[in-house]
C-alpha positions as CSV (number, residue, x, y, z in Angstrom):
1,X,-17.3,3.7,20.4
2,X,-13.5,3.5,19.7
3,X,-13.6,-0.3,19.3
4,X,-16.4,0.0,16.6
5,X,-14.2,2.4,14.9
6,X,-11.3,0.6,14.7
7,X,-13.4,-2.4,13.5
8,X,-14.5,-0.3,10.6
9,X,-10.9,1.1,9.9
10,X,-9.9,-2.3,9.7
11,X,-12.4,-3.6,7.2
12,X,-12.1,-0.8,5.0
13,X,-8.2,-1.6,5.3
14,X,-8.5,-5.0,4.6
15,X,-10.8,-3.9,1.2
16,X,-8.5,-1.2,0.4
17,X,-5.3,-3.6,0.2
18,X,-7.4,-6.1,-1.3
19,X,-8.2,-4.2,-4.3
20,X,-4.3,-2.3,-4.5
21,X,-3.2,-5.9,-4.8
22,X,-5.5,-6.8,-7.4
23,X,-5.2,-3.9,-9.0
24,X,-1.4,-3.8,-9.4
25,X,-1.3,-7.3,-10.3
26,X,-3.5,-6.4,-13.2
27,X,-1.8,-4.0,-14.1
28,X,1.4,-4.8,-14.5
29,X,-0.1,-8.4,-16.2
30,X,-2.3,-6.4,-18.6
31,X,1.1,-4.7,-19.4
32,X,2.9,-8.4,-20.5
33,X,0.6,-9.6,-21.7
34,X,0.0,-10.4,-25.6
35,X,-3.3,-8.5,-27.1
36,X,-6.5,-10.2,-26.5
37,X,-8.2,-11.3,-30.1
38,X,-11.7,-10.9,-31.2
39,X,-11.4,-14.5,-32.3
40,X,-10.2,-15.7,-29.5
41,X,-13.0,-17.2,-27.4
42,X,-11.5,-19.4,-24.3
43,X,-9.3,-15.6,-23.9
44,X,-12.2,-13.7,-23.4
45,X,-13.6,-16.2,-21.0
46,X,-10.7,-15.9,-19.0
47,X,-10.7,-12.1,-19.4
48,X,-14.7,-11.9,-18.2
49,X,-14.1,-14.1,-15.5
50,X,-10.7,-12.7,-13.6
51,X,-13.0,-9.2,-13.6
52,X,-16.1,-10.6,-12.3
53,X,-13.8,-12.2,-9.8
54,X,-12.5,-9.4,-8.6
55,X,-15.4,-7.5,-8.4
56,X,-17.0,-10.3,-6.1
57,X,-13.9,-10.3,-3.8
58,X,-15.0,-6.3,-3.5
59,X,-18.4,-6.9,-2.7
60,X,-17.8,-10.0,-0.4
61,X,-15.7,-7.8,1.9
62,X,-18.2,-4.5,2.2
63,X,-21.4,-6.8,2.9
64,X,-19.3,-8.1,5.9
65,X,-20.4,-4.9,7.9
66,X,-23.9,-6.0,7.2
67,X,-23.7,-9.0,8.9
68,X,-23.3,-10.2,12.5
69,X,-20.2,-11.2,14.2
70,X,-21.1,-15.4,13.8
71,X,-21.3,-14.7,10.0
72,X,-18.4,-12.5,9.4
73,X,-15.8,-15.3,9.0
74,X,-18.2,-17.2,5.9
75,X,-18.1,-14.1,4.1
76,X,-14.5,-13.5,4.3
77,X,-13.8,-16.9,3.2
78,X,-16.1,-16.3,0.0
79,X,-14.5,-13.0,-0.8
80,X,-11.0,-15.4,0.1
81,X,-12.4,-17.9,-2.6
82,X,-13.1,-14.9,-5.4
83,X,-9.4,-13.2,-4.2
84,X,-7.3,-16.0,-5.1
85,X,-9.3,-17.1,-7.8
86,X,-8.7,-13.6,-9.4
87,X,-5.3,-13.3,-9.2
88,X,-4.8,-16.9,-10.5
89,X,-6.9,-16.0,-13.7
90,X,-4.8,-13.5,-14.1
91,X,-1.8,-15.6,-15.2
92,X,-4.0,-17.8,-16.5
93,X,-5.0,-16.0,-19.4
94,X,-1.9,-14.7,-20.1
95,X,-0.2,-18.2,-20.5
96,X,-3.5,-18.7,-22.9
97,X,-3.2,-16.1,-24.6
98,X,0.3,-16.1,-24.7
99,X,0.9,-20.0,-25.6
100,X,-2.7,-21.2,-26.5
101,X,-1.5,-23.6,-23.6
102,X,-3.7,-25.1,-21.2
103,X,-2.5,-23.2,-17.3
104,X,-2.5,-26.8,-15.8
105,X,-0.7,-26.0,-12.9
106,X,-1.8,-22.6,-12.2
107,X,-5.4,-23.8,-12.3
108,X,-4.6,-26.7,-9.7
109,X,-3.0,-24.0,-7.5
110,X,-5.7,-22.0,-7.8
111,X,-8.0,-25.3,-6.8
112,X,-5.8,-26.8,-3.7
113,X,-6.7,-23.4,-2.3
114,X,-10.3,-22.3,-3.5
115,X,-12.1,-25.9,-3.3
116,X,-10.9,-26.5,0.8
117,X,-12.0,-23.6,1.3
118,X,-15.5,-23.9,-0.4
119,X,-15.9,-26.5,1.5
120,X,-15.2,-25.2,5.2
121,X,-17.9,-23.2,4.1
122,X,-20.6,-26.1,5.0
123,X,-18.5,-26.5,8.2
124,X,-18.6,-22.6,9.2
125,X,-22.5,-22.1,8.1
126,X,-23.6,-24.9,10.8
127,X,-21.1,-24.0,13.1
128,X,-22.8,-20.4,13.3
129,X,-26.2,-21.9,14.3
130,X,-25.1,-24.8,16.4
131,X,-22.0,-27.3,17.8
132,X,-20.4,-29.3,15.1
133,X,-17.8,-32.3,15.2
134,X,-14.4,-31.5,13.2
135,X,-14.9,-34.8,12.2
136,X,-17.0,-33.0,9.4
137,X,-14.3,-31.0,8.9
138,X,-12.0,-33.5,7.9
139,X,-13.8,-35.4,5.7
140,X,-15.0,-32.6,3.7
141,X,-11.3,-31.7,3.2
142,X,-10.0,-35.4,2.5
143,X,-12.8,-36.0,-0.4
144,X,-11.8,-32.5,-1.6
145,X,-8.0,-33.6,-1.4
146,X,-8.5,-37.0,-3.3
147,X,-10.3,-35.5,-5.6
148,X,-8.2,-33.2,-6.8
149,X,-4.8,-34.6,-6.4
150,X,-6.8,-37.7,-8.5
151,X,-7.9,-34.8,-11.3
152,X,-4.4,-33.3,-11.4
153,X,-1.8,-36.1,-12.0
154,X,-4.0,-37.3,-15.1
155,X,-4.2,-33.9,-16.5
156,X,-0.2,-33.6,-15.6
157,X,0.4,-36.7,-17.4
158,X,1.7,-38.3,-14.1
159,X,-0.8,-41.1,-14.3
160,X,-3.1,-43.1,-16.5
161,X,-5.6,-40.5,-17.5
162,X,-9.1,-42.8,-17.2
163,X,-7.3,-44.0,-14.1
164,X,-7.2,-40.5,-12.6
165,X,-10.4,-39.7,-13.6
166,X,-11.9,-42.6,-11.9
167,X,-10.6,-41.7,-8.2
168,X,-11.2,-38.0,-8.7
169,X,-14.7,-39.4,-9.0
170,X,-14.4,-41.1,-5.7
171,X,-13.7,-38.3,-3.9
172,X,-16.3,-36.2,-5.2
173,X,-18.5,-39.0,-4.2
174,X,-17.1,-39.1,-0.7
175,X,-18.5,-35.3,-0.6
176,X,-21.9,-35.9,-1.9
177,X,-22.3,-38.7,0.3
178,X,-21.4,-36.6,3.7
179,X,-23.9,-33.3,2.7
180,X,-26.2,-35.6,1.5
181,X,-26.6,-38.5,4.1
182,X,-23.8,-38.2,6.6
183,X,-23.1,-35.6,9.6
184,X,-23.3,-32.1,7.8
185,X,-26.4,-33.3,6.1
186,X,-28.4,-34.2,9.7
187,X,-27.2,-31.3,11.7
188,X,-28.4,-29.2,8.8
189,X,-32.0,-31.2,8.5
190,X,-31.9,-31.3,12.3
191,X,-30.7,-28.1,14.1
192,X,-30.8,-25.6,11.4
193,X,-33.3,-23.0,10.8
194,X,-35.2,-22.8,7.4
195,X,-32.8,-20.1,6.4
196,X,-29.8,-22.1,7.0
197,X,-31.3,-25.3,5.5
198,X,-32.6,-23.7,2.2
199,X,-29.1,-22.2,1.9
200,X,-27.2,-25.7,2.8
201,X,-29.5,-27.4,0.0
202,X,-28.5,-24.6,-2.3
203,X,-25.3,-25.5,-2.0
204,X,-25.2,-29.3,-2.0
205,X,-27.2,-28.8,-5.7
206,X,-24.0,-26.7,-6.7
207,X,-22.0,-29.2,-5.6
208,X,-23.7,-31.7,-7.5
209,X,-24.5,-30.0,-10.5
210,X,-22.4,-27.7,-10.6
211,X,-19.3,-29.9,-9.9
212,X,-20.5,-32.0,-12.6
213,X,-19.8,-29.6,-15.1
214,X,-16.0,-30.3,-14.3
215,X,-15.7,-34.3,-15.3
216,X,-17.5,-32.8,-18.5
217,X,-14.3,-30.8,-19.0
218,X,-11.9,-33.3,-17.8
219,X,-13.8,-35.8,-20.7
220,X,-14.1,-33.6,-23.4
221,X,-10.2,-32.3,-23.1
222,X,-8.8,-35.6,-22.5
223,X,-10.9,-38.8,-23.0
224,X,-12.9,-37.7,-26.7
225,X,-10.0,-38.1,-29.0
226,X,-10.7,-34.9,-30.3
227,X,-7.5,-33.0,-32.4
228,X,-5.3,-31.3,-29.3
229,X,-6.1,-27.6,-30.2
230,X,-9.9,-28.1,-29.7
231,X,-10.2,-30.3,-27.2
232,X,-8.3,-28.0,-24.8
233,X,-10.5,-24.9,-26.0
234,X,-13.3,-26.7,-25.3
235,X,-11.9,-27.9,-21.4
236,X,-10.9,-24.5,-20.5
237,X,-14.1,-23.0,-21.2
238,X,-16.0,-25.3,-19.3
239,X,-13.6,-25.0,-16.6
240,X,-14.1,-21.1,-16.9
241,X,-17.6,-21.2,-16.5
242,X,-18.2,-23.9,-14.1
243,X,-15.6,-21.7,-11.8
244,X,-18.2,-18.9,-12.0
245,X,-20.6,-20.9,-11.0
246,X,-19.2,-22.9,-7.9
247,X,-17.0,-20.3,-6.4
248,X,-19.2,-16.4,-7.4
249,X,-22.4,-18.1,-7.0
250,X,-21.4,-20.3,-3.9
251,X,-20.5,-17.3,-2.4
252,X,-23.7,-15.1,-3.5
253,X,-25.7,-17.9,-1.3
254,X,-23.4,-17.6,1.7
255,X,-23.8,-13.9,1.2
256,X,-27.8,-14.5,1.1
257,X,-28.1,-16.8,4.2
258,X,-25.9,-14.1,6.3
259,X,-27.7,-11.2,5.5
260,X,-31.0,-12.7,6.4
261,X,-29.5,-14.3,9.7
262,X,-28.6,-10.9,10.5
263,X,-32.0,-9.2,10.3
């Protein structure tokens, strides 16, 4: 009795920091920050985008008393994914909105944590239904890696940018390959129930799809010729929404499969 108590107390705990922190943090940003135009359309996206990720941190950590032990840690890793996110948004649409600056660095921060993590999450899903290698692990984490490191030293001005794109490419192809036709992709087909595989081949399509919509950014802010002001409008909003896609939606289907599993 006392143990499920304390379990409770410490979810609630964890939620209730979890929301001072973002809370604060919005606050005393809010406060800084420079006032949000009508006109100003990439701002609002940033603006819609840090709440909704906030509210799906919230609702990410309360479902985790719905679900069974084995599916506890894929949740918190979602509502993880959603947390940072949140409080990187934050300053990201105050250097917008501020500067009318693309938040480079902030928004490769924000992906050198979220993206791993999105990842694991194929790792954790199989590993709550059966044995899996870490060999999956690792290479879901080394085509994240290259992929992003590739992405960020073009859009940093570090390397040639058609250059950059090119092996940020090859590690996103290095991902499709192993949930498509390598371990992850024949444990799921294999060893999974129908739950587990519906979910995994929810996911690979948001990898593929919705990943996709990043190169569109990456070529439309960089490699159109476009004047400066509007091709960087134009990245960050796709940016914007293909992060509500791939990290609140990833995490709605993680939510889904858990729930279910639980029953």
């Amino acid at each position: 009795m006392f143990q499920g108590f304390f379990k409770s107390v410490k979810n609630k705990s964890l939620l209730g920091l979890s929301l001072l922190g973002l809370s604060t943090l919005a606050f005393a940003e809010g406060h800084s920050a420079q006032v949000l135009q009508s006109s100003d359309f990439v701002g609002i996206t940033f603006w819609l985008i840090s709440m909704a990720l906030v509210a799906s941190t919230a609702f990410f950590f309360l479902e985790r008393d719905r679900v069974v032990g084995k599916w506890k840690t894929s949740l918190t890793v979602s509502g993880l994914v959603t947390l940072v996110a949140a409080v990187h948004y934050f300053y990201m649409r105050d250097v917008w909105i501020a500067t009318g600056s693309t938040p480079t660095v902030y928004r490769y921060i924000d992906w050198l944590i979220t993206v791993p993590l999105l990842m694991i999450e194929f790792y954790l899903i199989l590993s709550a239904i059966t044995k899996v290698s870490t060999g999956v692990f690792w290479r879901l984490v080394i085509g994240t890696l290259v992929m992003l490191v590739g992405g960020y030293v073009g859009e940093a001005g570090y390397a040639d940018v058609m250059t950059s794109f090119i092996v940020g490419m090859l590690g996103w192809f290095y991902i499709l390959y192993e949930i498509f036709a390598g371990e992850a992709s024949k444990i799921a087909a294999n060893k999974a129930p129908a739950t587990v595989q519906k979910a995994f081949h929810t996911m690979r399509l948001i990898v593929t799809f919705g990943w996709a919509i990043y190169p569109l950014g990456y070529y439309f802010g960089y490699l159109t010729g476009s004047d400066p002001a509007s091709s960087m409008a134009s990245l960050n909003i796709i940016y914007n929404l293909a992060d509500v896609l791939n990290k609140i939606a990833f995490g709605v289907i993680i939510w889904s499969v858990a729930v279910s599993e639980s029953k």
